[in-house]
C-alpha positions in Angstrom: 100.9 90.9 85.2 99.2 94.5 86.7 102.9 95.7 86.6 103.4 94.9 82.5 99.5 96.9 82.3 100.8 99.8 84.2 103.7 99.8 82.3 102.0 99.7 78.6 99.9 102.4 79.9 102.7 104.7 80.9 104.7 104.3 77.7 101.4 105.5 75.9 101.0 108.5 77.7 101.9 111.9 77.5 106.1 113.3 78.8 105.3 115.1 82.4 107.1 118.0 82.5 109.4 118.0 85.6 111.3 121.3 87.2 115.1 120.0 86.4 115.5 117.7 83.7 118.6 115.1 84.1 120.0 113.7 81.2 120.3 110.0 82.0 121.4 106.3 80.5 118.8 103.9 80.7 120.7 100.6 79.6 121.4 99.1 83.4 118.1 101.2 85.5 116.3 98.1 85.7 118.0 95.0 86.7 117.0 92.4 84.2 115.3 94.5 82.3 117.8 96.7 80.2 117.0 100.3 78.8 117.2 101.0 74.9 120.5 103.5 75.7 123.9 102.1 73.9 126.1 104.9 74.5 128.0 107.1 72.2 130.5 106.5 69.7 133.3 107.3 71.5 132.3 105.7 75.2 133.3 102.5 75.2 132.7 100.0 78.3 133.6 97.5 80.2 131.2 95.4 82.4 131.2 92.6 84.3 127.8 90.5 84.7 126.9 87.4 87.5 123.9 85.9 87.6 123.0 83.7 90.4 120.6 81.0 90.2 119.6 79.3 93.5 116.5 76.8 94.3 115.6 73.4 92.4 112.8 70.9 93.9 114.4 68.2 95.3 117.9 69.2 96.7 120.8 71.5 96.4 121.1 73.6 93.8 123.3 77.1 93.4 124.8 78.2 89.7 126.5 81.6 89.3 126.8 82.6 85.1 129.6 85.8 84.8 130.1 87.1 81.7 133.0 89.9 80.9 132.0 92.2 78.3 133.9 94.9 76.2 130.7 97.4 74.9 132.3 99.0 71.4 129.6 101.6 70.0 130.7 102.3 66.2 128.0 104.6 66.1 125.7 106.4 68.2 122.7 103.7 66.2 124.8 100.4 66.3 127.0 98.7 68.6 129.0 95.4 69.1 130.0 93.8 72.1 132.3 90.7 72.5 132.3 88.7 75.7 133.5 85.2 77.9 131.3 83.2 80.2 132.2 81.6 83.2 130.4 79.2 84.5 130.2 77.8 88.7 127.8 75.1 90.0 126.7 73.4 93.5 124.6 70.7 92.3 123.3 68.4 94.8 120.0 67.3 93.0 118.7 63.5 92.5 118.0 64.1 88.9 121.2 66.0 87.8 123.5 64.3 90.0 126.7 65.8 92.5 129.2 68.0 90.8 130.9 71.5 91.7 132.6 72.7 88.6 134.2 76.2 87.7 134.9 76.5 84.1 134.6 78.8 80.8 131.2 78.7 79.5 131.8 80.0 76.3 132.1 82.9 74.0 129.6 85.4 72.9 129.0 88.6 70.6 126.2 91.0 71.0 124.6 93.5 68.8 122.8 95.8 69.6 120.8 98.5 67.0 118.9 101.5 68.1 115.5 102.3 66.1 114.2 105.0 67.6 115.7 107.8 70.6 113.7 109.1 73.2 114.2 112.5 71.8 112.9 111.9 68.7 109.7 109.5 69.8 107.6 108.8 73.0 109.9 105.8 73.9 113.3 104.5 72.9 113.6 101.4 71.0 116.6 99.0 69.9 117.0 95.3 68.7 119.3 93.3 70.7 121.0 89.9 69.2 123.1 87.5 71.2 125.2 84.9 69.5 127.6 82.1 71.8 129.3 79.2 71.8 128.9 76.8 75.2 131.1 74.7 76.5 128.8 73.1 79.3 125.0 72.6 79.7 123.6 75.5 81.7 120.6 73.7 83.3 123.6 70.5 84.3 126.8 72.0 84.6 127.8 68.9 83.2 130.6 69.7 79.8 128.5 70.0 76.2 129.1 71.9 73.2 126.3 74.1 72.2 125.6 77.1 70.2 123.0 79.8 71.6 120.6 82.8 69.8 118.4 85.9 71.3 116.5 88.3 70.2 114.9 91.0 71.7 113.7 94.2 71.6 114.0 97.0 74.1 111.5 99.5 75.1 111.6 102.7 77.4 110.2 105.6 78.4 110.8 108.4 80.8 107.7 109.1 82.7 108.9 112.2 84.5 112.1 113.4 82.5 115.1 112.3 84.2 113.2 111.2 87.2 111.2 107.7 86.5 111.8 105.4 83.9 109.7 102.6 82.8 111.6 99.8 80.8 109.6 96.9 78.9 111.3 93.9 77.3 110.2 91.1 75.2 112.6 88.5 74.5 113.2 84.8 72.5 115.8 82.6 72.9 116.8 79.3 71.6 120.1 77.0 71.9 120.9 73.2 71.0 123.4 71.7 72.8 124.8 68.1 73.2 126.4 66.5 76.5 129.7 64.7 76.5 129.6 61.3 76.3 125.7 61.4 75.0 124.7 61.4 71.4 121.6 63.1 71.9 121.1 66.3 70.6 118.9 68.4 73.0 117.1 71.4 71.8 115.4 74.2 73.5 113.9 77.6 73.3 111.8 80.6 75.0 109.8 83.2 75.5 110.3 86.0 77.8 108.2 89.5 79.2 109.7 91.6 81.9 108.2 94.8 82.8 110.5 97.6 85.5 110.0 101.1 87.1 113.1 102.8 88.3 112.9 106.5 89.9 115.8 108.5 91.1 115.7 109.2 95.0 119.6 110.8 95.4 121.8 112.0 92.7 123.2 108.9 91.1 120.7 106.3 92.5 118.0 104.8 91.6 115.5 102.1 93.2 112.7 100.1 91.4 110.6 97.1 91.1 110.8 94.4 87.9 108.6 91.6 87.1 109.6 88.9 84.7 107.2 86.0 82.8 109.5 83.6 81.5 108.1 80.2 79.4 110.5 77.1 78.4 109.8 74.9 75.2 111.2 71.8 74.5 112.6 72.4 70.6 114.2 75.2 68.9 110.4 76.9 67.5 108.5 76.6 70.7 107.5 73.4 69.9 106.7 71.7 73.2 105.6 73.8 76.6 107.7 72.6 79.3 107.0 75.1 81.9 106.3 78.9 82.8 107.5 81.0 85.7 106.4 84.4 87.2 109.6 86.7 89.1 109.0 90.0 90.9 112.0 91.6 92.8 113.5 95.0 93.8 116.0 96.6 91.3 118.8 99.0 92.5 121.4 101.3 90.0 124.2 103.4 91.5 126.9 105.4 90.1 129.7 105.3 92.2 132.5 107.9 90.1 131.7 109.7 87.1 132.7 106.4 85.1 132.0 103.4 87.5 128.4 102.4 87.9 126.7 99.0 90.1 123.4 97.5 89.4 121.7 94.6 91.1 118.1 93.1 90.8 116.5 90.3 92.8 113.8 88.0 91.4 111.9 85.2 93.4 109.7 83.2 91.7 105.9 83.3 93.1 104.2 81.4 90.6 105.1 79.1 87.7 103.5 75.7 86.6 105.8 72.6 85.3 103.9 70.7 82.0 102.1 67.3 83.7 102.9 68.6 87.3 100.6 69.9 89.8 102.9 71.8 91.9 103.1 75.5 92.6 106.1 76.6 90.9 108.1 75.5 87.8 111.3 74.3 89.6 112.4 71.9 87.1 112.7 74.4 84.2 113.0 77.6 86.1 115.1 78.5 89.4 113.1 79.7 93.3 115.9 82.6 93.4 117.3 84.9 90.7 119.8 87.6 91.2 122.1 89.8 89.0 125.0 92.2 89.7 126.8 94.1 86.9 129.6 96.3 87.3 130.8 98.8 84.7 132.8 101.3 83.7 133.0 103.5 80.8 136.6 105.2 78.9 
């Protein structure tokens, strides 16, 4: 956690004047991490999102989550964003059995609500929600209907103006969800830190380093642990035209701890590989 120390340091000290000062958009610098930026009223975006999830003990495991997103800012404080999920899975695991399904996932809306601007305080701030609908289990693949919650809030700082940015997220999450063909209700919820540096080295690209703590509970209140994980990966942000942009980020997980195992990673709760690669562009 020396990265998420650094990083509370840096957000508490003082701007560092640099020689040419960039204006910039913070939102995708990071990776996982995401900036406090929401663009302006009249910028709307589209983005597509895939996360890949690779690694479970035990056999084959590969998941890929995409998510197509239209970002409509109805004010340069608030904005709204609708989306789909789509969901594909490789599962060849003893205890989730052999599938390969490509489906919808589900449906979404985020909010998002900006509290404070860089310009007018030593970091930016806003408070993200996330509402869905599921269609199938995330962890199975296997068809469920389930309703999904997050809420997080979004801190950063530019170290050296337009040069290096320091992002810092804290995030909870919680869904219920029940399998077809089972009567059981299952509940869960979580708890995550991630910490990222991004700094420019070319016009339009950036390069940086993320870490992630991520714990899994067992109930909707974090009412039983299940397991934790630690990620650290490299981040990359490039702007390809003055309205398309790529980002992608890398997390493996180093450490993690599953509740009444004694192995050396969580990799019942928690995946070995994480990756994300958004695409955007703004009109």
């Amino acid at each position: 956690m020396a990265l998420v120390g650094s990083l509370l340091l840096a957000l508490g000290l003082s701007n560092v004047e640099a020689d040419t000062v960039h204006e910039i958009d913070t939102e995708h610098l990071f990776g996982f991490t995401e900036g406090s930026d929401i663009g302006g009223p009249d910028e709307r975006e589209l983005e597509s999102e895939t996360t890949a999830r690779l690694g479970k003990r035990g056999g084959r495991y590969q998941a890929a989550d995409s998510a197509l997103v239209l970002k409509l800012p109805l004010s340069d404080r608030f904005r709204i964003a609708p989306g789909l999920s789509f969901a594909l899975y490789d599962v060849g695991v003893p205890s989730l059995g052999e599938r390969n399904p490509m489906t919808l996932g589900g449906a979404f809306v985020e909010g998002r609500m900006r509290l404070l601007t860089r310009d007018e305080a030593p970091f930016g701030l806003t408070l993200n929600t996330v509402i869905g609908s599921n269609r199938i289990d995330p962890a199975t693949g296997l068809g469920a209907s389930g309703l999904s919650g997050e809420m997080g809030l979004l801190i950063d700082r530019e170290i050296v103006p337009g040069q290096v940015v320091a992002g810092l997220n804290l995030v909870y999450a919680l869904g219920q969800s029940r399998v077809d063909g089972i009567d059981a209700l299952q509940r869960a919820s979580g708890l995550e830190v991630s910490a990222a540096f991004a700094a420019r080295f070319a016009p339009g690209l950036f390069l940086g380093v993320e870490t992630r703590y991520a714990r899994a509970y067992a109930g909707t209140s974090l009412d039983r642990f299940s397991g934790d994980a630690l990620y650290v990966g490299p981040t990359l942000y490039r702007e390809l035209t003055e309205s398309i942009w790529i980002s992608f980020a890398w997390g493996v997980q180093i450490a993690g701890r599953e509740s009444g195992e004694g192995h050396e990673r969580d990799l019942a709760n928690f995946d070995r590989h994480q990756a994300r690669l958004r695409i955007g562009t703004h009109f």
